[in-house]
C-alpha positions, 0 to 999 in steps of 0.5 A: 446516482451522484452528481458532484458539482464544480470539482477540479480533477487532478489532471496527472503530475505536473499538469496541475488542476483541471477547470472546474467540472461536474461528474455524474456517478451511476451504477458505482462508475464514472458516467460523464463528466463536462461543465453544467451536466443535468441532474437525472431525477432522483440524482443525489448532488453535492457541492464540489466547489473549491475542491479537488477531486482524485481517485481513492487512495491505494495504501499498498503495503499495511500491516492491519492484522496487528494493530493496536488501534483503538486501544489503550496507548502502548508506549514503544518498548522494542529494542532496535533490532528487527529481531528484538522488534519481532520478539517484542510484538509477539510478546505484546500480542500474546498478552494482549490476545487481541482479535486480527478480525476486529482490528483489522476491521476498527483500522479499515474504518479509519483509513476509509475516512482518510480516503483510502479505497484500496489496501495490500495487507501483508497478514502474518503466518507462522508456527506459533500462530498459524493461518489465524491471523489470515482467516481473522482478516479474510473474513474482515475483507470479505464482509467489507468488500463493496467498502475497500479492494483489499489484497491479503499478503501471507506474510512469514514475519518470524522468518521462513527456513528459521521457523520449520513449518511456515513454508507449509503455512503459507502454501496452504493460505494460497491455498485458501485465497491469498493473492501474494506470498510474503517473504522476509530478507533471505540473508539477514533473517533466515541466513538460507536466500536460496532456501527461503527465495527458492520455497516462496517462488515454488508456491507463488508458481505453483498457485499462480500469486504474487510476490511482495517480499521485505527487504531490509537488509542493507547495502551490497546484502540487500543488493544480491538479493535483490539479484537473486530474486530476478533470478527466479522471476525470470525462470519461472516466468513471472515477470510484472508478479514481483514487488520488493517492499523497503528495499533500503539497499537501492538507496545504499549502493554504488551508482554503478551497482545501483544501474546494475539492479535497475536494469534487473527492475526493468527486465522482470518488471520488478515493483518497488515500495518505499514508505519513507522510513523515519531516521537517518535510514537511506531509502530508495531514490524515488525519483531517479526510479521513476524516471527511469521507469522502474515502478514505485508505490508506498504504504503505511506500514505498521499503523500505531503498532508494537514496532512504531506509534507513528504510522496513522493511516494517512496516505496523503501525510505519507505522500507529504513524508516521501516528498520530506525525505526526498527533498521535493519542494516542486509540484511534479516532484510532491506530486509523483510522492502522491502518484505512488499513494494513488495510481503506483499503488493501484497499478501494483495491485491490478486495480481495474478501473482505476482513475478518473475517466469516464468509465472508471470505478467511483473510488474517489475523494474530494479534499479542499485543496487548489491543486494537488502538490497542495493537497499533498502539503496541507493533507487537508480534512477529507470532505467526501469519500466515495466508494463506488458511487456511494459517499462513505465518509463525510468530514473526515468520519467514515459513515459505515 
């Protein structure tokens, strides 16, 4: 049992902070909460005064497998094309003949310190790797299970119907566990949308997954497919099981095109992620999205990988760069940034259990912040995270 004393729980956008209150943990769940709660014997407590307390942090789109954390820096040699930055991060791995096992694993710990508690991972499949980057980071997640919820992606990065064989791949990952079938822009990588969107949704129905499909191509391109994809929602059935990760064309299009696309969002429950792209790339409109109820989430991306050093793992800096680039200066504008790094992120993975209500998991994270929007801005050092009722890190270092 843990008992948190004088917290201010976040209390949802735009509503700021609760008063001050003490929750009592028990069994890896939220048992109570009120103001001077009793210890139970044998109850550990920590001081939560001066801090707010929100739910643990939910990166919904990482790239673990391949990142190069924890060794030697690598400076940024890829070219500016995705297939310039594919063929560069194949290179780099061979060389470099890294374990996905073990990087997956030195990334988990680092992100666990930053107070996230949940990850989707989209892990690469494909002919000249194979399920070896798959079975390197199932077996990571299975042995860190009661530490981070992760949902692995099988992810077909050197594209689908340009690499014979992936589709086979990928059908047997859903085979062995994989709860969503990655895809990658139908048109600007495999030339075939048809072929590719066809063969990744006849899986996904065919074992019952999810879909998380990239999608960078731009403008009226990225918007067809995007229409495409409702398409075959729609027809299989697999309505609130789709997701579209980037997605740059929704902030590309005409306004009326773009109401085109979000009613097709609405109708098939079609999730969007954005993590804020670094340069001058448009992204989609988070707050228009969200007013109209279209539903958003965000993740790191690649963490100081071959495609970028930049990503560190951050989610509450990566609410901070959504807010950046959106142009939010208002608490409930910073604050739906972090939504997206929280609630939108567990929404999108079918996280039970998740907040900070009384029967709740105890995914949580103390940070020294007055407010949210505040937490948001100052991304401060991590006090506590607590992963199932268990504090898991202290001070911003994992304890695990």
């Amino acid at each position: 049992m843990l008992l948190i004393r004088g917290a201010r729980l976040w209390a949802g956008i735009g509503r700021g902070a609760a008063a001050p209150q003490d929750l009592l943990l028990r069994e890896g769940r939220v048992a109570a909460i009120g103001t001077r709660l009793d210890a139970p014997p044998g109850a550990a407590i920590e001081d939560g005064s001066g801090c707010l307390l929100l739910p643990g942090l939910v990166d919904a789109h990482a790239h673990i497998d391949k990142t190069l954390w924890g060794q030697p820096w690598h400076p940024h040699r890829a070219g500016p094309s995705l297939r310039e930055k594919i063929d560069n991060e194949r290179a780099v791995l061979r060389e470099l003949g890294l374990s996905p096992e073990l990087q997956s694993e030195r990334l988990l710990r680092h992100m666990l310190a930053r107070g996230t508690t949940h990850t989707r991972t989209h892990v690469d499949v494909g002919p000249e790797i194979g399920l070896a980057h798959f079975h390197g980071v199932r077996a990571m997640a299975e042995r860190h299970r009661a530490l981070m919820d992760i949902e692995i992606v099988a992810f077909p990065q050197t594209g689908v119907m340009c690499a014979p064989g992936t589709l086979d791949l990928l059908e047997q990952a859903a085979r062995e566990g994989a709860q969503l079938i990655g895809g990658l822009d139908p048109m600007g990588m495999d030339r075939d949308p048809k072929g590719q969107l066809d063969g990744l949704f006849a899986i996904a129905a065919r074992h019952g997954c999810g879909l998380d499909i990239h999608l960078h191509d731009r403008a009226d391109l990225g918007a067809v497919t995007v229409e495409m994809v409702a398409e075959r929602s729609r027809a299989l059935g697999l309505r609130g099981k789709v997701a579209l990760s980037h997605a740059f064309c929704l902030g590309q299009v005409e306004p009326a095109r773009l109401e085109g696309l979000i009613e097709l969002l609405l109708r098939e429950d079609i999730a969007v992620m954005t993590h804020a792209p670094s340069g001058p790339t448009a992204f989609p409109p988070v707050r228009l999205l969200a007013e109209r109820g279209v539903r958003l989430f965000s993740g790191s991306d690649g963490v100081r990988d071959t495609w970028s050093p930049l990503n560190n793992g951050d989610m509450l800096e990566r609410a901070y760069l959504i807010a950046y680039r959106s142009g939010f200066r208002d608490d409930a504008g910073i604050e739906l940034a972090l939504s997206m790094c929280s609630f939108g992120g567990a929404q999108a993975m079918g996280a039970p259990g998740y907040g900070l209500a009384v029967g709740d998991r105890a995914d949580l994270l103390l940070v020294e912040a007055e407010t949210a929007a505040e937490a948001v801005v100052m991304h401060p050092l991590r006090r506590l995270v607590i992963k199932g009722g268990r504090v898991v890190a202290r001070n911003g270092r994992a304890l695990v």
